[in-house]
N, C-alpha and C positions, 0 to 999 in steps of 0.2 A: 787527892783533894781535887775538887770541879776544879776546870779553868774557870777566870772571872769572863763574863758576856761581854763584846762588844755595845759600842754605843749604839749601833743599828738593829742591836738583838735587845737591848734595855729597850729602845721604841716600840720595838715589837709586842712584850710582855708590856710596857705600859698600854700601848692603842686597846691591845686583848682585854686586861683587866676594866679598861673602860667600854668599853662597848657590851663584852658578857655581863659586868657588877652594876656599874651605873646608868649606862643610856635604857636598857629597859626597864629600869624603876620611873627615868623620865617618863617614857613613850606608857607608863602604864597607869602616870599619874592623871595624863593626859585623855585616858580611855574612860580613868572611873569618872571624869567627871562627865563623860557622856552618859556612862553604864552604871549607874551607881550602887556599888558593890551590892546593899541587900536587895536591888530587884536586880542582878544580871540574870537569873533563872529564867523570871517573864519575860524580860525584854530576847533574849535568845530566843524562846519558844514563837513569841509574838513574830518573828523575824524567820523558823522554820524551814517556810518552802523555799525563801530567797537564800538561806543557805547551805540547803539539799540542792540547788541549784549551781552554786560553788561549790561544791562536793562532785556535783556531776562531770564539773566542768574542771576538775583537776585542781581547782585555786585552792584548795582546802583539802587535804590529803585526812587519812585514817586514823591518825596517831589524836591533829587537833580534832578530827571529829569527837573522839572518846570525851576531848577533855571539854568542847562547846555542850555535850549530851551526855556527863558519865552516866553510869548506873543507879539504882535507888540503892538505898539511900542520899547518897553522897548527890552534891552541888556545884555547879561552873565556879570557879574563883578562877579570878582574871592574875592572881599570880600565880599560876601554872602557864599561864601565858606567856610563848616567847615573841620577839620584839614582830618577826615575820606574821600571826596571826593577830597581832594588838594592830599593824597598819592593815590588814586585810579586812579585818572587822569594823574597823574606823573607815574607810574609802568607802566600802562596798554599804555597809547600813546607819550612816549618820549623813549631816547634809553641810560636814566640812568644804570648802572650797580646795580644791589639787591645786598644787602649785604649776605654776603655769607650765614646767615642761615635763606635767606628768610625777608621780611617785618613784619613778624609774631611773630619772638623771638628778644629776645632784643640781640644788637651787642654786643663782644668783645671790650672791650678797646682800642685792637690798632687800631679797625675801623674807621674810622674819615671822611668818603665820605660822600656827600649829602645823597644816601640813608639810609646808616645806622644810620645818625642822625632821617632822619624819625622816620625809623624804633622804635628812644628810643622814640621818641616823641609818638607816637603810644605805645608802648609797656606800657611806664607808664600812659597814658590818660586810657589803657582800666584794671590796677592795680586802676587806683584810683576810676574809674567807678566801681568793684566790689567789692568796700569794703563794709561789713556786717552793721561796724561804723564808725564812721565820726572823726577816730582814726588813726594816723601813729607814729610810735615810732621814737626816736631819731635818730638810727643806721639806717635804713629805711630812713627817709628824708634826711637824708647830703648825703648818696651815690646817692638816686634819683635825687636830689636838684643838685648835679655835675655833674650827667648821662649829664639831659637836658636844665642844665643853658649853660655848654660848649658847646650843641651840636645846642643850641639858638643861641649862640655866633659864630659859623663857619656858619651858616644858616645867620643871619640876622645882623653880626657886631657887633662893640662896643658899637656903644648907646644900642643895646639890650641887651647886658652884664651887663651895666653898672644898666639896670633898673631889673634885674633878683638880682643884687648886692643890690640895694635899697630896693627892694619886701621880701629880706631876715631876715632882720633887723629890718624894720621898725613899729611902734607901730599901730595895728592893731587897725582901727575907730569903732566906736560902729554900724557900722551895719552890719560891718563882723562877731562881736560876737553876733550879735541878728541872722544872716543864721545860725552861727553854732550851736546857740541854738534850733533853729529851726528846724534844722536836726536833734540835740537828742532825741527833745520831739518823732517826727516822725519817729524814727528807729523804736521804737518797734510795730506802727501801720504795717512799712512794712515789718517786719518779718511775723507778725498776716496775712496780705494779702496772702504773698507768701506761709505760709502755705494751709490756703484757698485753693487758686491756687492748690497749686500741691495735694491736697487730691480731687478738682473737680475735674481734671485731670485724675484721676486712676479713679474716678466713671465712666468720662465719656468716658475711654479706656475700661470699663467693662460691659458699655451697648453695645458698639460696637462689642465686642466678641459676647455678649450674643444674638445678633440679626443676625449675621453672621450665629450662630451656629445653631441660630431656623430655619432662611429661609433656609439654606441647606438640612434641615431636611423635611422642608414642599414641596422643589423642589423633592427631592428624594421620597415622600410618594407621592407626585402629580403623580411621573413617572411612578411609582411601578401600581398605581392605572389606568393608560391607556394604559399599556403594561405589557401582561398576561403571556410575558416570562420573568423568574427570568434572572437578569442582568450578573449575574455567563453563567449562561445559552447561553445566546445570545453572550459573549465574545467566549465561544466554540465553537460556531455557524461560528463568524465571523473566527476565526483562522483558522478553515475547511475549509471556502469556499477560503482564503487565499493559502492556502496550493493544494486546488484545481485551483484554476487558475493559481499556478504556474505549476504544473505539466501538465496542460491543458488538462487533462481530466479525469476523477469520477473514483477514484478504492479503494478497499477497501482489506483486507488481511484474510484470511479466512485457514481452515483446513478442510479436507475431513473428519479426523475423529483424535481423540483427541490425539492419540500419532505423527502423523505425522505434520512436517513443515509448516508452515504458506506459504500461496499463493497468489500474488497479481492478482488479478481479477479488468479488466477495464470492469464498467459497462455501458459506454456508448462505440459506434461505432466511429471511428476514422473520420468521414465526420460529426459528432454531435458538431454543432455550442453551444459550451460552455458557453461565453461569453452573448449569446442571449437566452440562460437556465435560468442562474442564475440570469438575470436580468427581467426573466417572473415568477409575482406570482399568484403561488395558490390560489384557491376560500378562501376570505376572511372567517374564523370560527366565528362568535362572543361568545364574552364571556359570561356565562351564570350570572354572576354578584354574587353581595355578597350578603352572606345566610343569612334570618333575625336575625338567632342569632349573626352574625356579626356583622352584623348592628346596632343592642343592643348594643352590646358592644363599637364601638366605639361613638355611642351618648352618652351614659351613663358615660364611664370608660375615653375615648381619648379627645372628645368635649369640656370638659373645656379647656384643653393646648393648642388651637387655639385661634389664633385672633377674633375677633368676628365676623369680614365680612367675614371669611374664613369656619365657624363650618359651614353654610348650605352645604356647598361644597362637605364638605371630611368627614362631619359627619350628614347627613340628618336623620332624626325624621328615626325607623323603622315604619314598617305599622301597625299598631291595628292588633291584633288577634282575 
């Protein structure tokens, strides 16, 4: 035979029952009267690009899109709606006023507006969503249990009151105590998961460093290895030639003899197309390439630390002796 629930576990299964059965009947009586069930069809469409716009932007995921746009035949009905896309829809395309500290944080007591009942209704759906156990203490459910029974009751009337009043009291059937048992067996599998999770997680944020930091490695030694000027090198290179187009034309600073002042000397003539210089090069030099002891070396010593379709590349056999 089950064990009987604790009083912290009876909290639990009541808050649950209210927040899945009752608060979104509120929060959706609240919607039709903005959306009035036989035009929610137009009024969606009419609304379209502002919310492919929330779709874009993550606030609106794939599942509620189906259900704001299903297929033809079939039509939007807002009770497919859960409580999460009834406040989304309500914030984002009506011209309700948000409660002053946003939809996000639970209202103030003296707030009493449509939004800000949302807002509890929201605020405790996603406290009860994170709870560790399938536990709320005494002091905790009467204040929630008030938050969102009155704020069911401004939203959806008195019969909802009356059944939030009933939901509170009443002797819980044996298959609400068989879910809640249900959920304890199962808490400590999904602690064990969510460990899991987050230790594959840091593995696999540390393979992605670690490959980050090789391919950078193997770009920069690619580079080094087909341009014979050290990279240092060539920044100086470029800042000169910088330095010379701005001046627009080649001069350099010089001494006659070593105690006398420095002299600027332009070495090119002032009719010397500048521009059509530095943009003409010199007879290509080739490089005379790497010495076989090099080349030893990095097959020998570098070779292994490459990927495998990479060692012919950057670390080829040297030649027999």
């Amino acid at each position: 035979m089950a064990s009987r629930l604790s009083q912290e576990e009876e909290n639990y299964v009541r808050m649950s029952l209210l927040m899945t059965g009752i608060s979104p009947r509120a929060a959706r009586a609240l919607f039709d009267q903005e959306f009035a069930p036989p035009c929610l069809d137009s009024s969606l469409k009419k609304e379209y690009n502002k919310l492919k716009d929330l779709q874009n932007k993550r606030v609106i995921n794939q599942s509620q899109w189906n259900l704001l746009f299903p297929r033809f035949p079939d039509l939007p009905d807002s009770k497919t709606f859960d409580v999460t896309l009834i406040i989304t829809l309500l914030r984002n395309l009506t011209n309700l006023s948000p409660p002053h500290g946003g939809f996000d944080r639970l209202p103030s007591d003296n707030e009493t507006t449509p939004s800000s009942d949302l807002a509890r209704i929201k605020y405790y759906r996603n406290f009860l969503a994170h709870l560790d156990e399938g536990k709320v203490d005494s002091t905790t459910f009467t204040t929630a249990w008030d938050n969102v029974s009155n704020a069911i009751s401004r939203l959806g009337g008195q019969p909802m009151k009356l059944e939030c009043d009933d939901l509170k009291v009443k002797i819980l059937d044996q298959t609400n105590q068989e879910i809640m048992l249900d959920i304890k067996r199962s808490n400590g599998e999904i602690m064990e998961l969510k460990k899991s999770y987050e230790s594959l997680n840091k593995s696999v944020k540390g393979l992605k460093r670690a490959k980050k930091a090789l391919t950078k490695k193997v770009k920069k030694l690619k580079t080094s290895q087909e341009d014979t000027v050290p990279w240092n090198i060539r920044a100086q290179i470029s800042q000169i030639l910088v330095e010379w187009k701005d001046n627009d034309q080649i001069v350099v600073f010089a001494r006659e003899t070593l105690d006398q002042p420095e002299k600027r000397l332009a070495l090119l003539k002032e009719s010397t197309n500048v521009p059509e210089l530095l943009t003409t090069l010199p007879e290509v030099i080739q490089p005379a390439g790497l010495t076989e002891k090099r080349m030893r070396y990095l097959y020998n010593e570098v070779r292994p630390f490459f990927q495998y379709n990479f060692r012919d590349e950057f670390c080829p056999r040297a030649s027999e002796e």
